[in-house]
N, C-alpha and C positions, 0 to 999 in steps of 0.2 A: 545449472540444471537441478530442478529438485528432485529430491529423493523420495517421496510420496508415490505411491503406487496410484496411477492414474486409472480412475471408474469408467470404463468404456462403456458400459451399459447405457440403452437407449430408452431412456425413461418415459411418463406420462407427459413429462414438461417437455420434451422435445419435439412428442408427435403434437403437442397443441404449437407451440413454435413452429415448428413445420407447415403445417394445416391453416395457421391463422384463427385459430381455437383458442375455447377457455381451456384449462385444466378440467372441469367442471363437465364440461360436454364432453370431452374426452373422456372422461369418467364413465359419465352416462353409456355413450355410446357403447364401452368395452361390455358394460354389464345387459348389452340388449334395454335400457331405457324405454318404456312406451312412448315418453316424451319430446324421442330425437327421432329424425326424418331418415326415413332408411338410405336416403344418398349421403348422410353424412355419416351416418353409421359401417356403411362401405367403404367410403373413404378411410376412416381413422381403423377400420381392422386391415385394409389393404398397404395404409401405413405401417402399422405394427408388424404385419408380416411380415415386411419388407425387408424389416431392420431386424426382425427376430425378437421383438418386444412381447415378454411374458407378465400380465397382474401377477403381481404376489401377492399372490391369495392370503394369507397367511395376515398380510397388514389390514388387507382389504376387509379382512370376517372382522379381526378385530374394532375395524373403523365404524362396520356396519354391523355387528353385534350377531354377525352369520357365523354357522357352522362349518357351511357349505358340504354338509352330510343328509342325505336320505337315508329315513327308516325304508326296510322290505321287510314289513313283517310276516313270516313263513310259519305254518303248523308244524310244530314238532311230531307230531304222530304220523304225517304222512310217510308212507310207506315207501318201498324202491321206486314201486313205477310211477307210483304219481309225483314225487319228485323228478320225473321227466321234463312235465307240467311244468313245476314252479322253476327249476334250472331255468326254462326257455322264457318266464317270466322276468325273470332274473337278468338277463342275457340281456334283454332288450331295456330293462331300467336302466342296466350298468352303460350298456352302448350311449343312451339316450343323453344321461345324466352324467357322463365323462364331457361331452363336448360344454358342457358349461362349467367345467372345472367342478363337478360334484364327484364326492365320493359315495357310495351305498352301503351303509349299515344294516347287515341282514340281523335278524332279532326271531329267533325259531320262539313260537310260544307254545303254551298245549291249552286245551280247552277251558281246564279251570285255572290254570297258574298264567297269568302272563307279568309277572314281574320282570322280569328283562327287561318286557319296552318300558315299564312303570319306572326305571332305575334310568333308563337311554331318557325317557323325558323328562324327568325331575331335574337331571344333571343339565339339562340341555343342548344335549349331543348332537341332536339333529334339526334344521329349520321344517319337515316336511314329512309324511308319511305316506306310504302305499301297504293297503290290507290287501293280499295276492288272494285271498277265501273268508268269505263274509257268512255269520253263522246267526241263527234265532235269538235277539238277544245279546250280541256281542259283544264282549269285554273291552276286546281291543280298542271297537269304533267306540265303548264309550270313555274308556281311555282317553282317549284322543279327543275328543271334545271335549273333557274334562281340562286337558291343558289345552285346550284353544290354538293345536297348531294344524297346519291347513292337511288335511288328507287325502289319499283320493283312493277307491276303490274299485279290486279288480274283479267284476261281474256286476250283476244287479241285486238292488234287494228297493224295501218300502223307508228307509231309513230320509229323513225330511234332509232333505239341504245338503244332502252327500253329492261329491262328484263319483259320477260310476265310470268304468271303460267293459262293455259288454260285447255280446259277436250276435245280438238279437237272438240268445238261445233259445226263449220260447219259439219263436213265429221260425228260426230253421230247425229244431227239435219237430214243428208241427210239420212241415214238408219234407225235412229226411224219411219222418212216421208214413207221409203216405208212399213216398218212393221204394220203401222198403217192401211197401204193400202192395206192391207191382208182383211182385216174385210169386204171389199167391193169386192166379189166375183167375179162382170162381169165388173164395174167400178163403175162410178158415180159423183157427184160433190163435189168437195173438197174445204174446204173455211181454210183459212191463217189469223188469229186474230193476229196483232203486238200489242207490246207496242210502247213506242215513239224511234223512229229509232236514237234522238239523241242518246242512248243511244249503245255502239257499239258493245255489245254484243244482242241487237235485228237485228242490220243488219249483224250478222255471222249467227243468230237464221234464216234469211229470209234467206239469203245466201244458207242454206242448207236443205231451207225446198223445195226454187227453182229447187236446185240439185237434190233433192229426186222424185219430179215428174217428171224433164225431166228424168228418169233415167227408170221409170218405163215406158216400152214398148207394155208388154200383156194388158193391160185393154185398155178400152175409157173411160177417167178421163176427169172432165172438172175441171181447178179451179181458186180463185180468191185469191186476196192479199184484207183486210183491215187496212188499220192502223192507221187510225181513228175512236178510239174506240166510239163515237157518230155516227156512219154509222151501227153500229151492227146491230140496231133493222132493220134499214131500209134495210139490205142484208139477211135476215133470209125471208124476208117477198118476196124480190124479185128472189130468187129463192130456191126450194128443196133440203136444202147441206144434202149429205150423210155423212160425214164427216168433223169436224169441227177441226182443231189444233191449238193452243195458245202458244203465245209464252216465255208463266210464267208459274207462278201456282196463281197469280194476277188477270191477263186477264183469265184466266179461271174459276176462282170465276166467276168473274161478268157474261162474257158469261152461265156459270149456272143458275143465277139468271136471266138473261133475257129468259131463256130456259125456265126455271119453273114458269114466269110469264105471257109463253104465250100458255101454258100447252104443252108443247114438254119434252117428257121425252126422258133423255142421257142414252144413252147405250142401248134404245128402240126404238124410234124413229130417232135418231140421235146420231151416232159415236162420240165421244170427249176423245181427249186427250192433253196434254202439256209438252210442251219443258225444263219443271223443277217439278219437285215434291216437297210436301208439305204436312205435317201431314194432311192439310186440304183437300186434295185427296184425300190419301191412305184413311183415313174417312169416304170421301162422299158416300151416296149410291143411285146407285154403285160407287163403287172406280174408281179413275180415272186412267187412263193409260197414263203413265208418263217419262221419260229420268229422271235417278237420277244420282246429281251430288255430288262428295261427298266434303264440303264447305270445311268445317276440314278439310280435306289436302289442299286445294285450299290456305286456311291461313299459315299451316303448313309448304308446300314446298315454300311457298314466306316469311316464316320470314326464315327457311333454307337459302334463297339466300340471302337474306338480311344480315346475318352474315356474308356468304361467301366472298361478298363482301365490309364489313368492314375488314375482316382480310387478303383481295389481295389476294382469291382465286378463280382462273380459272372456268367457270361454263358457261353453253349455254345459249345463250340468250332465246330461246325460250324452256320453259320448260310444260310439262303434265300431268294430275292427272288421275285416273280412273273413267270410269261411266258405267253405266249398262239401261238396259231397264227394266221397271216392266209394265208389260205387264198385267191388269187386266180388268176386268167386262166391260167396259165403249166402249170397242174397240171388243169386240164378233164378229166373221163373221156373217153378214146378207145377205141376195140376195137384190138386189137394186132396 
């Protein structure tokens, strides 16, 4: 009898032994290959299952010079509540990018510094990148082109040859705009709360909140754009908005709180709703009336692409997730 401790593990060579496979296909097959035929590619994972057979990842990066890490790169400045947002962005990368044996490297930056990711890509920590907020100009996206690794971004912007994953903010920014504008029976004055427009998902947010009133014809609407959130107090005072929309659920905190500090009650005296939902709406009372976007996929279908694109598969550049309207208390029809 020898004394050797016998390897029970059930290796790549076994399930091609098994199968009547190459090693080679087997390979293929474990890593999703574009090149193998999806019945043998269920075959050799319903093998592997079988027996409990795990890649060792670990041999595998070094074979193929992978990390098998994605960047999340996140704004450092973002505040409590919109780190709501990026968690739920977050949430659906990690989910996504777990079943391929990825792990997520989050990289907080801030506006002017982004050396973190500049250090994550010089080292080569990661085969892939997801930007969760794209800005005028971005450092990051040109970071990232700089080292030539594949990225993908979450929203839209004008950026050539980018992959985007967006919720069509404009064109449902323009029809939350007119639904809101239900609430105001014969018309009235309608007021536009931005965040800072570097940001380029405020200017699709304005984009189609623009669309939404040129679009509405029956009423006589008057309205304004803010986007200088120190002008608030001062446009609340200078004239009578029937209608107030934000273009977070940030800015819509605060405008509540200048609402309630100068006893104007929402959803009574004045209509309010925003451009992104938040526990801290659905909450408020009354709850606020909202565009819900849903983050988790938002991360989900862009670590999706992110794979696609490490493994040289075909995919649109410009891709979509679903959203909905939640239409509550805050937006009631009043006569004006």
């Amino acid at each position: 009898m020898s004394n050797r401790l016998r390897n029970s593990s059930f290796t790549m060579d076994d399930i091609a032994q098994e199968l009547g496979l190459s090693k080679s296909t087997v390979s293929r097959a474990l890593s999703d290959s574009g090149r193998i035929s999806l019945e043998t590619k269920e075959k050799v994972r319903a093998c592997a299952q079988m027996h409990g057979f795990k890649p060792n990842l670990v041999a595998k990066a070094l074979a193929g010079q992978k990390t098998f890490n994605i960047a999340a790169v996140m704004p450092y400045e973002a505040n409590a509540t919109q780190m709501m947002f990026f968690h739920d962005c977050l949430s659906g990368i990690v989910s996504r990018a777990a079943k391929d044996g990825y792990s997520v490297l989050v990289c907080m930056t801030e506006s002017d510094d982004n050396e973190i990711l500049k250090s994550v890509l010089e080292n080569g920590k990661v085969d892939a990148v997801i930007l969760t907020q794209l800005k005028h100009d971005d450092k990051n996206a040109a970071l990232v082109i700089e080292y030539e690794i594949p990225f993908v971004i979450i929203g839209s912007g004008s950026l050539e040859g980018a992959v985007y994953v967006d919720s069509r903010m404009k064109e449902n920014c323009a029809e939350f705009t007119r639904l809101c504008n239900r609430a105001l029976s014969e018309g009235g004055n309608v007021l536009f709360v931005c965040g800072s427009l570097d940001v380029e998902a405020n200017n699709n947010r304005l984009s189609g909140f623009l669309s939404g009133m040129e679009s509405i014809k029956e009423k006589s609407l008057n309205y304004a754009v803010c986007t200088d959130f120190s002008d608030i107090a001062d446009e609340l005072s200078l004239k009578n908005w029937n209608l107030i929309l934000c273009s977070d659920d940030v800015v819509c905190i605060q405008v509540l709180e200048i609402l309630n500090a100068n006893g104007i009650q929402a959803g009574k005296d004045i209509k309010i709703a925003s451009f992104h939902d938040s526990i801290l709406l659905e909450s408020h009372m009354p709850p606020i009336s909202a565009l819900q976007v849903n983050a988790f996929s938002l991360g989900e279908v862009s670590a999706e692409l992110s794979l696609k694109a490490l493994k040289g598969i075909d995919f649109e550049k410009l891709n979509y997730v679903d959203c909905s309207f939640a239409m509550r208390a805050s937006t009631e029809s009043i006569d004006c």
